[in-house]
C-alpha positions as CSV (number, residue, x, y, z in Angstrom):
1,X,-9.3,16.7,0.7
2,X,-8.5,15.0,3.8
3,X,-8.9,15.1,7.3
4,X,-7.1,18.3,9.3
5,X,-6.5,17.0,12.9
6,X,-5.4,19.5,15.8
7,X,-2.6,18.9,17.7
8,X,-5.0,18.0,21.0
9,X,-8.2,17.4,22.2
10,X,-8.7,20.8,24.0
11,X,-7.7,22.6,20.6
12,X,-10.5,20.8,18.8
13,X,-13.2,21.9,21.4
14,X,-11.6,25.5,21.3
15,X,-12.4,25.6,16.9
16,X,-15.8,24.1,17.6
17,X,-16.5,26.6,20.7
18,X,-15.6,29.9,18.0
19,X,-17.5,28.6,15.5
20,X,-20.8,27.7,17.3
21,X,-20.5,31.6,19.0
22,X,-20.8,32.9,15.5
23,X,-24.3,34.5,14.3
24,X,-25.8,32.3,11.5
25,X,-25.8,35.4,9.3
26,X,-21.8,35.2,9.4
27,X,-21.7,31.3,9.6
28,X,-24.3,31.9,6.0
29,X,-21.5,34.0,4.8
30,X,-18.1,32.0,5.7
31,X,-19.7,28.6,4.1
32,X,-20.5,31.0,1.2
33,X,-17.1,32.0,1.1
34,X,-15.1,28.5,1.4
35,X,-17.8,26.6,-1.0
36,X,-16.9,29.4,-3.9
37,X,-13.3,28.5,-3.5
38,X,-13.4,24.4,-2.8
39,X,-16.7,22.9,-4.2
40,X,-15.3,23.0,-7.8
41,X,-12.1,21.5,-7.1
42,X,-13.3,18.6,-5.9
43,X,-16.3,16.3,-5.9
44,X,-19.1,16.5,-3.4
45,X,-17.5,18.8,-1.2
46,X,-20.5,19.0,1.5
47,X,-20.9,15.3,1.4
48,X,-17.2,15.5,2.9
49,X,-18.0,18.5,5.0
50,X,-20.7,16.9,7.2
51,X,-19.0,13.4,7.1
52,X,-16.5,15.7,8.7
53,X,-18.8,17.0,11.0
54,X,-20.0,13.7,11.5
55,X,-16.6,12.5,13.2
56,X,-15.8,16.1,15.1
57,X,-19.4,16.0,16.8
58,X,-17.7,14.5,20.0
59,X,-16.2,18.2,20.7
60,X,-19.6,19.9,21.2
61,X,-21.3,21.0,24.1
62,X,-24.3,18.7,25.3
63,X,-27.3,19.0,24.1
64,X,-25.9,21.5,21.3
65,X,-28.1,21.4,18.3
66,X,-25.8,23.1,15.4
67,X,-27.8,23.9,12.4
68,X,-27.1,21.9,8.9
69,X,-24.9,25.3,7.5
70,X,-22.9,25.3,10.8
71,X,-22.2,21.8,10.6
72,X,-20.8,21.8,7.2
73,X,-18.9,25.0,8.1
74,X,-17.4,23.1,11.5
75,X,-16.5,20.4,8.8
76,X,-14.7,22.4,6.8
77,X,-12.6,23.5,9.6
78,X,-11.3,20.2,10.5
79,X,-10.4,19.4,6.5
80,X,-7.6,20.7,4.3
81,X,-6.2,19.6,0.9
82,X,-2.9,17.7,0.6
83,X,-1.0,17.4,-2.3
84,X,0.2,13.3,-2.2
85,X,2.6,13.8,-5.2
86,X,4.1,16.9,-4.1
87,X,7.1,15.5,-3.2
88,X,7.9,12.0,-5.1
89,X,6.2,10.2,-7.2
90,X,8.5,6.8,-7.6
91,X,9.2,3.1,-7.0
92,X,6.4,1.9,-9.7
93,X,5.1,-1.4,-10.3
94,X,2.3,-2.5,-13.3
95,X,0.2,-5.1,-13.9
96,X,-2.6,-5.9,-16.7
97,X,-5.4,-3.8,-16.1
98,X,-8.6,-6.0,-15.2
99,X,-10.7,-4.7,-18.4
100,X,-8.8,-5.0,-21.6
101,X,-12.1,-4.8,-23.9
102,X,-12.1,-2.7,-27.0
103,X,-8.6,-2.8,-27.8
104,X,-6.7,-3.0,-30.7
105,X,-5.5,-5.9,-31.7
106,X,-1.9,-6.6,-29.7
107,X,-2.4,-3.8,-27.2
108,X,-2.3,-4.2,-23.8
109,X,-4.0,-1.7,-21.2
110,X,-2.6,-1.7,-17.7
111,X,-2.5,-0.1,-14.0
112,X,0.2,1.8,-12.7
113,X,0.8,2.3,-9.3
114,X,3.5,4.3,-7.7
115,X,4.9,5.2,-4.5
116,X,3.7,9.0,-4.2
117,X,5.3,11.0,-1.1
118,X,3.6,14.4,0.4
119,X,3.9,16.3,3.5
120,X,5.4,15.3,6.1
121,X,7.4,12.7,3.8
122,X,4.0,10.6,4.2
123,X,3.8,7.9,1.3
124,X,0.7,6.5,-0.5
125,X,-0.3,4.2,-3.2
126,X,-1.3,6.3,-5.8
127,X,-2.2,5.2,-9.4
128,X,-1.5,5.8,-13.4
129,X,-3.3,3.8,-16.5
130,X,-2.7,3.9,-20.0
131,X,-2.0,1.6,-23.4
132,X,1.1,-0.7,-24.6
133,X,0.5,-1.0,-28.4
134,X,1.3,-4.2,-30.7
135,X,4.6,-1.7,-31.5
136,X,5.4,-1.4,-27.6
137,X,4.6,2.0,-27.4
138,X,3.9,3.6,-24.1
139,X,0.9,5.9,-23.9
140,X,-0.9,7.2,-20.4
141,X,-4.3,8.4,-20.0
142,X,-4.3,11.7,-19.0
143,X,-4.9,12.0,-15.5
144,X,-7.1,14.1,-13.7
145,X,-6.4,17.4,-11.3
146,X,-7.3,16.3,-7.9
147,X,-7.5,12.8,-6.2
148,X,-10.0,11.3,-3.5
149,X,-9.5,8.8,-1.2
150,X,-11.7,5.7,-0.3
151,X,-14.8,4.7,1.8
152,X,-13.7,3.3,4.8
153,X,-15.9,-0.6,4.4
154,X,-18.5,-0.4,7.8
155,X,-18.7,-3.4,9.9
156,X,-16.6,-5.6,8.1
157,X,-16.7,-8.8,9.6
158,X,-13.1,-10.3,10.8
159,X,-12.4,-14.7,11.1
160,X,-12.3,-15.6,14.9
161,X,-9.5,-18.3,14.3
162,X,-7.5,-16.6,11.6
163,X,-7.3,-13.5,14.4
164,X,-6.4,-16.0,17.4
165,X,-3.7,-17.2,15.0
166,X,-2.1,-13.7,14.4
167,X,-2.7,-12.8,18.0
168,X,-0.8,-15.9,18.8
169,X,2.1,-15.2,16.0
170,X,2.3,-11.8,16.8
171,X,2.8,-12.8,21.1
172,X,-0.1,-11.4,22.4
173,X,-2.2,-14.1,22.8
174,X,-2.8,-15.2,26.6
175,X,-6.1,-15.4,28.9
176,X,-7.7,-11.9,28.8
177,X,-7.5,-12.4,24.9
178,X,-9.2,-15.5,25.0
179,X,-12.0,-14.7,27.4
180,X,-12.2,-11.6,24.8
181,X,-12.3,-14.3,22.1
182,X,-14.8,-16.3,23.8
183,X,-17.6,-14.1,23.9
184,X,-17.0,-13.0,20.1
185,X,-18.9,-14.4,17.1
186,X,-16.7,-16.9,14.5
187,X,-17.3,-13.9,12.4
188,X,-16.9,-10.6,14.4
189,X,-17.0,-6.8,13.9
190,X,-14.9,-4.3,14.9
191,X,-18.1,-2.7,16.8
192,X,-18.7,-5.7,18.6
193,X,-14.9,-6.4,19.1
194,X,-14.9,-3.1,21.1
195,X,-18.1,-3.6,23.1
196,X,-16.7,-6.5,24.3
197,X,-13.2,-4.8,25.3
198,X,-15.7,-1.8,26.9
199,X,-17.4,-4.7,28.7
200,X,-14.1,-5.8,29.9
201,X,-13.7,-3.3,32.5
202,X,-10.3,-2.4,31.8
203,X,-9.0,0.9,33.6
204,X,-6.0,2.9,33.6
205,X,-5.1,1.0,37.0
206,X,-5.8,-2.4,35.2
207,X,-3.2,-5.2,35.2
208,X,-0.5,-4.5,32.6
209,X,-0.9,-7.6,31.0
210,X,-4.4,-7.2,29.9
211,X,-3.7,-3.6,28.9
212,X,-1.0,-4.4,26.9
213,X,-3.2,-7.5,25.3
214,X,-6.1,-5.0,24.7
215,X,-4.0,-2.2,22.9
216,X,-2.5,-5.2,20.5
217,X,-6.0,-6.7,19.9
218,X,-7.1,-3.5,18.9
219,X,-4.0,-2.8,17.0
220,X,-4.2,-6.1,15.1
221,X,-8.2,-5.4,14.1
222,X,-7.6,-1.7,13.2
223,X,-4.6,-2.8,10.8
224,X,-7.1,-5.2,8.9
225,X,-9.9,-3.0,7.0
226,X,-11.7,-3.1,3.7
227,X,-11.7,0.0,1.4
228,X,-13.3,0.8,-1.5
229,X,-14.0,3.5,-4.0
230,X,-16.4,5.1,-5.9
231,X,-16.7,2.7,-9.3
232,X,-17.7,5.3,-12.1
233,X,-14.0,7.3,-10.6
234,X,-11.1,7.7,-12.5
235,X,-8.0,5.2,-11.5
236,X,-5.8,8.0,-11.7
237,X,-8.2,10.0,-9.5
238,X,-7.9,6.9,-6.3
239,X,-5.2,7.1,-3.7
240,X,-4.7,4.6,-0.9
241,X,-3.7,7.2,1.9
242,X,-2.1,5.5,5.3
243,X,-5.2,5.2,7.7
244,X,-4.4,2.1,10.3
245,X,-1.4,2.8,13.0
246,X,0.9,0.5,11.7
247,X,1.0,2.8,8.5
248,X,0.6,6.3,10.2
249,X,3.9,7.4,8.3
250,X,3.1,5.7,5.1
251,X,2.6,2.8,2.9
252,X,5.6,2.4,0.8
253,X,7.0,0.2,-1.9
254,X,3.5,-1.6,-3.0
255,X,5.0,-4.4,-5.2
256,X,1.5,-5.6,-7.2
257,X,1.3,-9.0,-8.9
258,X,-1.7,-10.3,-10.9
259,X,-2.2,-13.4,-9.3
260,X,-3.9,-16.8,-11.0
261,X,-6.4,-18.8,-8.6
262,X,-6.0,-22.7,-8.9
263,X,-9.3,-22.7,-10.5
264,X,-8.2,-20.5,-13.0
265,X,-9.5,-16.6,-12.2
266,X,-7.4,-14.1,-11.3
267,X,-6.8,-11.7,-8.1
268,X,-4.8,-8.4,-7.2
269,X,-2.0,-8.5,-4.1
270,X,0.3,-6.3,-3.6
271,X,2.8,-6.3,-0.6
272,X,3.7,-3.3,0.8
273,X,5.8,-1.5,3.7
274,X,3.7,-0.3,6.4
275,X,5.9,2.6,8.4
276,X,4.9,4.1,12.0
277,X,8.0,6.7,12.1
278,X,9.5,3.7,13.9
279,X,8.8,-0.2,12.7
280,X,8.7,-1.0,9.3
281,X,6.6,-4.1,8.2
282,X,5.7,-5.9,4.8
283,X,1.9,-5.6,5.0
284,X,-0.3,-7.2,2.0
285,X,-3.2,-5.4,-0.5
286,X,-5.7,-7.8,-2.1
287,X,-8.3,-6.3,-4.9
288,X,-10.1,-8.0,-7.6
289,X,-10.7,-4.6,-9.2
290,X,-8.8,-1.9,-8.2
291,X,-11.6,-0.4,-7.0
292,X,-12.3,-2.7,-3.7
293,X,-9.8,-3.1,-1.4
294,X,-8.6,-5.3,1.3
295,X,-5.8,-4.2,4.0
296,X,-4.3,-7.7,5.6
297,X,-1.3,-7.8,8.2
298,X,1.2,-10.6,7.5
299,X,2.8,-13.1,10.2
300,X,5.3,-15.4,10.9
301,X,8.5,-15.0,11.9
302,X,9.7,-14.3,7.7
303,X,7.5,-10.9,8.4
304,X,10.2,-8.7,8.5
305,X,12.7,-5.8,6.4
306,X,11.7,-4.6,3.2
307,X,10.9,-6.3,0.1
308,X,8.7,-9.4,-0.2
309,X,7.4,-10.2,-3.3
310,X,5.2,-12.9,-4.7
311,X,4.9,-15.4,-7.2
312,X,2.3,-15.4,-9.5
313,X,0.7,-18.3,-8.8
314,X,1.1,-21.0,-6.4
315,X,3.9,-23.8,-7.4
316,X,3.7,-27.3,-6.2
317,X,0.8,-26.6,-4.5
318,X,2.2,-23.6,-2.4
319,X,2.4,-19.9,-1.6
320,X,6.0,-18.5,-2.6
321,X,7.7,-15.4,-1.4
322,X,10.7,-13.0,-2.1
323,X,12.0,-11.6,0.8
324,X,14.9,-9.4,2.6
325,X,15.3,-10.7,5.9
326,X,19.1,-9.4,6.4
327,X,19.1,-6.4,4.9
328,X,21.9,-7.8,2.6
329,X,20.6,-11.0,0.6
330,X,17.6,-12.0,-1.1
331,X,15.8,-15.5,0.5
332,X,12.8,-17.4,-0.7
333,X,10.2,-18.9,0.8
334,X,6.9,-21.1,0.9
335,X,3.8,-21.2,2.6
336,X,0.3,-22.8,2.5
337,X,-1.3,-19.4,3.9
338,X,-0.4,-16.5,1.9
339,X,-0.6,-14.6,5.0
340,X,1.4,-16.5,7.6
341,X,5.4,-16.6,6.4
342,X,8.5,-18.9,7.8
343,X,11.6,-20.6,7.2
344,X,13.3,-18.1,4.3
345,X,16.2,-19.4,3.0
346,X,19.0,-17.6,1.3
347,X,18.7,-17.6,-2.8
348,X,21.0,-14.7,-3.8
349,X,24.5,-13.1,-1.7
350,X,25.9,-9.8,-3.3
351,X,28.5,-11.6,-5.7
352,X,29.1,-8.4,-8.3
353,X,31.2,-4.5,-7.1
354,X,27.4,-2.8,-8.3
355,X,25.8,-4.8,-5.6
356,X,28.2,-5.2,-2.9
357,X,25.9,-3.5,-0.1
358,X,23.2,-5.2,-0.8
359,X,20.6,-7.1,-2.8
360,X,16.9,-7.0,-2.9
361,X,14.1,-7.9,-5.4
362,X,12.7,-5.3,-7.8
363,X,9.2,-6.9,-8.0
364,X,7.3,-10.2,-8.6
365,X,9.0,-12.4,-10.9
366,X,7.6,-13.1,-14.1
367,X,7.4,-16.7,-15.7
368,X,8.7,-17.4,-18.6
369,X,9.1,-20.6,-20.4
370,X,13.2,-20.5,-19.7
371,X,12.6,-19.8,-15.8
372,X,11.3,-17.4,-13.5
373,X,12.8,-14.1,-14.4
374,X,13.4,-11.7,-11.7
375,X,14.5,-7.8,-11.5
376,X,16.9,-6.7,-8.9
377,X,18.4,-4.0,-6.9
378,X,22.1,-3.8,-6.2
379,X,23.2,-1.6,-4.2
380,X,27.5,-0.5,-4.8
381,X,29.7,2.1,-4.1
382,X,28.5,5.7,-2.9
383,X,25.4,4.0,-2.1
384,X,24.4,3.7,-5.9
385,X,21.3,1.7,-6.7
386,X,20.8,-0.6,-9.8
387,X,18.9,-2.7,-11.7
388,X,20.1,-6.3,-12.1
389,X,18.0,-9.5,-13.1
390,X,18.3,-13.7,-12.4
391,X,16.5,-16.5,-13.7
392,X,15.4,-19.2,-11.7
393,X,14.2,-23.0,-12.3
394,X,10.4,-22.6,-13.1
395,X,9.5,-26.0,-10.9
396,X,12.2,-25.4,-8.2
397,X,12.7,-21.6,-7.5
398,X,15.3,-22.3,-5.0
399,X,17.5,-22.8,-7.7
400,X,19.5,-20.0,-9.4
401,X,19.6,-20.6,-13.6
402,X,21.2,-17.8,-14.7
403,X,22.6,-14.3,-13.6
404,X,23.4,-10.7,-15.3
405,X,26.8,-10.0,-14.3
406,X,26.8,-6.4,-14.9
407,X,23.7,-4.1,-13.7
408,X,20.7,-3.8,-16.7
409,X,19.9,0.0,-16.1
410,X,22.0,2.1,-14.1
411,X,21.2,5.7,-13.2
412,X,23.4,8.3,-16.1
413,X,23.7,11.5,-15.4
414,X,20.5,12.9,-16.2
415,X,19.1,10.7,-13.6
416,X,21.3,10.8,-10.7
417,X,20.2,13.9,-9.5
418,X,16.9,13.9,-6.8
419,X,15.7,13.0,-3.1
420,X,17.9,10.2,-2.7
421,X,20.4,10.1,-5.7
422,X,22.1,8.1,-8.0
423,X,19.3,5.5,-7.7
424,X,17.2,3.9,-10.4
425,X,14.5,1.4,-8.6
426,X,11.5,-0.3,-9.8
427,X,8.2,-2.5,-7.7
428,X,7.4,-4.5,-10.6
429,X,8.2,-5.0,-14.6
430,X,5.5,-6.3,-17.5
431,X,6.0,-8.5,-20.2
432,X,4.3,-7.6,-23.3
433,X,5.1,-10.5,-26.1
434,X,9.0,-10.4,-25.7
435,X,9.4,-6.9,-24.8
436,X,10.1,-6.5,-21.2
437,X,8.4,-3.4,-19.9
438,X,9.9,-1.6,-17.1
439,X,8.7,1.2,-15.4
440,X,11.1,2.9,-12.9
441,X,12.0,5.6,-10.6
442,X,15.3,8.2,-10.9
443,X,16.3,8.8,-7.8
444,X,12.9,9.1,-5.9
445,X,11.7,11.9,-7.9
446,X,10.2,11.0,-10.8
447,X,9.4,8.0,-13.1
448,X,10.1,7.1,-16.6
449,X,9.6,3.9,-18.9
450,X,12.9,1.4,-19.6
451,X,12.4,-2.0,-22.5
452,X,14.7,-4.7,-23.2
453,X,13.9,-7.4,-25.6
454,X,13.2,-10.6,-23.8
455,X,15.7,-13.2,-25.6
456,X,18.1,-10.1,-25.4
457,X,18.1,-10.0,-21.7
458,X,18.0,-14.1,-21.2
459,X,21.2,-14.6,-24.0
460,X,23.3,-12.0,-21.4
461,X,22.8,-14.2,-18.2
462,X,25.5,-16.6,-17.5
């Protein structure tokens, strides 16, 4: 269930006007009527209803008093189911699951997430589990019918520098943003953020540049938000649905990575595409559970295309990243913030026919005592997508070790056909002992399961 928005203002106050004129007996009956057919489809249906309400008050008359039934019924009017997956479901990537008790011994439970594309062609972040055994089989949990989406975090409190810093990155920063600075707390809310900017006395007629400043402060806090979701859910039940305007036409492409802290523990990112209908931009996810979740914008001049990917851990005392800044070749790069990015530099040209068009990275890499072992995406003739791999020096990833020359999965023929064909694409790959696990899209329609022994894949590189 998810929010139905009118086409415009006036058409909102129109639904609310026809459904305050209605007699409560008939307003009784209607909620009667829509309850029978949603409230066992999904959980806490009125809860969602009056939330609904909640955000759609703004259209009533003043001083209108609507009782409890009405409000749930004006809720209902301004919600409708979408089906995320009815489209795609695609471009995986898996990780370790964070609770791997009471498992037998050599199994491996793990999260799934996967690039699931609706409506509209709107992507989200939806979500799979299920079971590796000590034998390398593949086993999901069986999911559940309908999906809910998160709790938006309330006043979560954003870092006065760290903002300054993106504002600066990002070329907004000048005096009206500082004088909106200055009167902020280190740590500030999004409330307070737009008191200020009401306090401001910006108008329609104001100076350009403060206008322009305003809409790009705003646009900069909206785009960083905190999520989270009910704990006792299913995993398979959660879906990250777009909700900041950077990502109005989806989030695409999550590339997750179980992350080690220097001291040891472990953390969640994921980078992602964040699309308008016009700009893409990689965008990063951070959750210590899969069940809170943070929403960061990246910056730097490296911020750009498709594709970054990050190590698993620091090396040398620094942040690394796979990027695409060409739209041809994959770079790499380093950082001491993991959310400010510069100075790529080119690590792999198209060199093979299967990836003449282009390269990219098919996930994090994964370390291995031979090198960090990396999935690609070639891209050849007829636009054909597929999967390649390299290996690179485990203290200096700069360096290339070793190369497949020809592709490691390629879309056959039962495969090829789909949304976009002949393409086989993965976000991220698992290893489990010496088994590489690799989960993968055909042709952004569906997903399957791919292996490859480990000292298989490493003896084919030259």
């Amino acid at each position: 269930m998810r929010p139905f928005r009118p086409t415009t203002d006036d058409i909102s106050r129109h639904i609310v006007a026809r459904v305050m004129a209605l007699p409560e007996e008939e307003v009784t009956k209607l909620l009667a009527h829509v309850l029978g057919q949603f409230a066992n489809r999904h959980e806490q249906v009125e809860k969602i209803f009056c939330a609904r309400f909640e955000q759609v008050s703004i259209y009533l008359e003043p001083g209108a008093t609507p009782s409890p039934e009405r409000q749930l019924l004006i809720g209902a009017y301004f919600t409708h189911e979408y089906s995320p997956e009815s489209a795609a479901l695609f471009n995986p990537s898996i990780v370790p699951h964070p609770d791997q008790s009471g498992l037998p011994k050599g199994a491996l439970r793990f999260i799934l997430s996967l690039r699931a594309t609706g409506e509209g062609h709107i992507s989200s972040i939806a979500f799979r589990t299920g079971i590796i055994s000590a034998q390398h089989r593949i086993t999901l949990t069986p999911t559940v019918p309908f999906v809910m989406e998160p709790e938006r975090v309330p006043n979560v409190a954003y870092d006065k520098g760290l903002f300054a810093h993106k504002l600066e990155e990002a070329g907004v920063q000048n005096d009206f943003c500082r004088r909106v600075l200055d009167k902020l707390h280190e740590g500030f809310t999004l409330k307070e953020l737009h008191a200020v900017l009401l306090a401001s006395g910006l108008t329609d007629t104001s100076d350009a540049t403060a206008s322009r400043a305003a809409r790009g402060i705003l646009l900069l806090a909206e785009s960083n938000y905190e999520v989270h979701f009910a704990p006792d859910s299913n995993v398979s039940q959660r879906v990250l649905f777009p909700s900041a305007p950077s990502q109005s036409n989806g989030i695409e492409d999550a590339r997750f990575v179980r992350f080690q802290n220097e001291d040891g523990s472990f953390n969640y990112f994921a980078t992602y595409t964040a699309y308008d209908g016009k700009i893409i931009l990689p965008q990063l996810l951070e959750t210590p559970d899969f069940v809170n979740f943070k929403f960061r914008t990246l910056n730097g001049p490296a911020v750009q295309n498709k594709g970054m990917a990050l190590f698993p851990r620091k090396i040398n005392g620094k942040f690394v990243m796979l990027s695409r800044q060409d739209d041809e070749n994959i770079l790499v790069m380093f950082s001491d913030n993991i959310h400010f990015w510069a100075e790529p530099k080119i690590l792999l040209s198209p060199a093979q026919p299967w990836e003449f068009i282009k390269l990219g990275n098919c996930g994090s890499p994964i370390e291995t005592e031979a090198g960090w072992l990396v999935l690609s995406h070639g891209v050849g003739a007829m636009r054909r997508y597929c999967l390649g791999a390299f290996l690179l020096d485990l203290n200096d990833p700069t360096h290339v070790i070793g190369r497949l020359r020809e592709p490691l999965l390629s879309p056959n023929e039962s495969e090829r056909e789909g949304y976009v064909p002949n393409v086989v694409y993965t976000c991220g790959s698992l290893l489990h002992g010496r088994e590489l696990i690799i989960p993968y899209a055909m042709s952004d329609s569906a997903t399957s399961f791919a292996s490859v022994h480990l000292d298989e894949l490493l003896a084919a590189m030259e």
